[in-house]
C-alpha positions as CSV (number, residue, x, y, z in Angstrom):
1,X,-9.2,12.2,-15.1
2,X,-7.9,10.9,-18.5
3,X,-5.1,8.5,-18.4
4,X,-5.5,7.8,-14.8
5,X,-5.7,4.1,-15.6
6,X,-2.0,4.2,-17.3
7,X,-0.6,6.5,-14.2
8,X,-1.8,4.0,-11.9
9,X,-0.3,0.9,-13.7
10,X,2.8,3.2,-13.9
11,X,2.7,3.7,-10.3
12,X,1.9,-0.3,-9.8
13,X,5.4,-0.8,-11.9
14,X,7.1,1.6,-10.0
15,X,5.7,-0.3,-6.7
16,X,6.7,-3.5,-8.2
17,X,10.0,-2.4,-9.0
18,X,10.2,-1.3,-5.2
19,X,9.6,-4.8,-4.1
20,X,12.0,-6.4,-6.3
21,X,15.0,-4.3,-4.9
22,X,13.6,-4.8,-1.6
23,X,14.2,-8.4,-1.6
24,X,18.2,-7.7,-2.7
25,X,18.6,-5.9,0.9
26,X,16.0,-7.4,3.0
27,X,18.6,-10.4,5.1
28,X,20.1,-6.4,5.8
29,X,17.4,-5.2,8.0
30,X,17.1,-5.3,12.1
31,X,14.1,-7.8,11.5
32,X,14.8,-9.7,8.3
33,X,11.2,-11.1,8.9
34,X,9.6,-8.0,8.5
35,X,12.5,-7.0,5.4
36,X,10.6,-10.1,4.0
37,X,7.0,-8.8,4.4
38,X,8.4,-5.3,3.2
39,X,9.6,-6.9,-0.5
40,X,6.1,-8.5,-0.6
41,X,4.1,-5.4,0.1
42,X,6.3,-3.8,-2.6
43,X,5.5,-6.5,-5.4
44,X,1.0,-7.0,-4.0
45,X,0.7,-3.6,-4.0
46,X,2.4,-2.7,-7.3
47,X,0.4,-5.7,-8.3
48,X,-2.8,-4.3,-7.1
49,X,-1.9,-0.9,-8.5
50,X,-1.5,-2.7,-11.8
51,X,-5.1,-4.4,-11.7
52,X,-7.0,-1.3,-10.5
53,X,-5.6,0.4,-13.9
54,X,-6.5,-2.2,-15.8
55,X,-10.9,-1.7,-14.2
56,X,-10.5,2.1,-14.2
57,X,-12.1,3.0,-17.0
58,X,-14.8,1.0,-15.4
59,X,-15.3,3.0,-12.0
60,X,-17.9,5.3,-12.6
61,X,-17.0,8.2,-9.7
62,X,-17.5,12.4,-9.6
63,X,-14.0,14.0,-10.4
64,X,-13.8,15.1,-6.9
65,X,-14.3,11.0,-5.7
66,X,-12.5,9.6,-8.1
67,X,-9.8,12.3,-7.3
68,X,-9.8,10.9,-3.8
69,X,-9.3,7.5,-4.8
70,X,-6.7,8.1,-6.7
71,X,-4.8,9.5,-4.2
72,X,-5.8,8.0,-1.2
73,X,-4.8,4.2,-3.1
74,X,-1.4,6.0,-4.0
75,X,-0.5,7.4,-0.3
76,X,-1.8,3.4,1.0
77,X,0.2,1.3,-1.3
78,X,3.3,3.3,-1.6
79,X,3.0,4.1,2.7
80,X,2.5,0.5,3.2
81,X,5.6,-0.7,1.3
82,X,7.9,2.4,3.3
83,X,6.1,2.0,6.9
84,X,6.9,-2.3,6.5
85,X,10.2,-1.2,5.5
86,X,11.1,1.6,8.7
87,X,9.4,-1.7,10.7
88,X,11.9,-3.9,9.4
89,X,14.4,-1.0,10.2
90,X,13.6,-0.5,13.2
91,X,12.7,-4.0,14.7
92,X,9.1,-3.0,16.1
93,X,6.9,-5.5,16.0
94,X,3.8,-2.5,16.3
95,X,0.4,-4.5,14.6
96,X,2.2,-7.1,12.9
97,X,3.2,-9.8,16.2
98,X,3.9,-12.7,13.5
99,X,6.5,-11.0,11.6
100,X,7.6,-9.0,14.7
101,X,8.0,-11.7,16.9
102,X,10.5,-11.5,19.2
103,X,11.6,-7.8,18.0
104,X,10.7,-4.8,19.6
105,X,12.1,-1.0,19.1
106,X,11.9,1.9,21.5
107,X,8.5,3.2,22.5
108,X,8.4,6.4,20.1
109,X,9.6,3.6,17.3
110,X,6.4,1.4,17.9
111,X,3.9,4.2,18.2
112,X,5.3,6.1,14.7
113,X,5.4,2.8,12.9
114,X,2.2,2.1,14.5
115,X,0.5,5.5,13.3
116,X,1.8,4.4,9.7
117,X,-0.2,1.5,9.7
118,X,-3.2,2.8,10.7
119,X,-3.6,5.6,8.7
120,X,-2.4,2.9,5.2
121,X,-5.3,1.1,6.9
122,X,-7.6,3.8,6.5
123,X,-6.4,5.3,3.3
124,X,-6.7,1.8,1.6
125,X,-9.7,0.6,3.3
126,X,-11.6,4.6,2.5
127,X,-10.1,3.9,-1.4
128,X,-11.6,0.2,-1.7
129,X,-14.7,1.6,-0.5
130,X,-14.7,4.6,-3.3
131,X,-14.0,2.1,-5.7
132,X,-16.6,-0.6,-5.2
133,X,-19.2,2.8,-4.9
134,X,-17.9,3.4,-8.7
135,X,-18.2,-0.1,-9.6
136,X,-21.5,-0.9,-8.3
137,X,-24.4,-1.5,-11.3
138,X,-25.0,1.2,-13.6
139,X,-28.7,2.1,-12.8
140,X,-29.7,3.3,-15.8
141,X,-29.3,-0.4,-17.5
């Protein structure tokens, strides 16, 4: 995948860029708290995005693994920024009881922000995982 490491530290800009007009609007959300945590997520995970670019060319992975990792890192940082944002929306306090404290939205409002979260969990915990496995020692040194 040439220029994968550039498309990600676009992406991480992109992210960033997210978070930083996030935190113009976010005393405008139901739970400012969680409007907060929303700009945050925006500027970490463009941050992160930016970083994995940078170690790309390092991650040693099959086309179809690394193809996974791309996306699966993509889906989780940009997911996490828009799921923290529909929380802050919405007022659920669904896995995050610090910044939801004292909020709570209507049962189908918890369960979908809920679902969100999990599955960023997943995507970002399954692309961590895919890129340590890329990073690990080159055997043939």
């Amino acid at each position: 995948m040439d220029g994968t490491n550039r498309r990600l530290m676009f992406h991480g800009m992109c992210l960033f860029m997210l978070g930083l007009l996030t935190g113009f609007v976010e005393q405008h959300f139901a739970n400012v708290r969680m409007g907060l945590a929303a700009h945050l997520e925006g500027l970490m995970n463009g941050i992160f995005l930016i970083a994995l670019g940078a170690i790309w060319p390092h991650v040693r992975l099959a086309p179809a693994p690394a193809t996974v990792a791309f996306w699966t890192v993509l889906y989780g940082t940009y997911a996490n920024w828009f799921m923290t944002i529909v929380a802050a929306t919405f007022g659920t306090a669904a896995l995050s009881p610090i910044t939801g404290a004292g909020h709570h939205g209507q049962p189908w409002q918890e369960n979908f922000v809920m679902a969100g979260f999990m599955s960023v969990g997943i995507a970002i915990v399954a692309s961590t995982a895919l890129v340590l496995w890329g990073l690990r020692r080159d055997r043939s040194q």
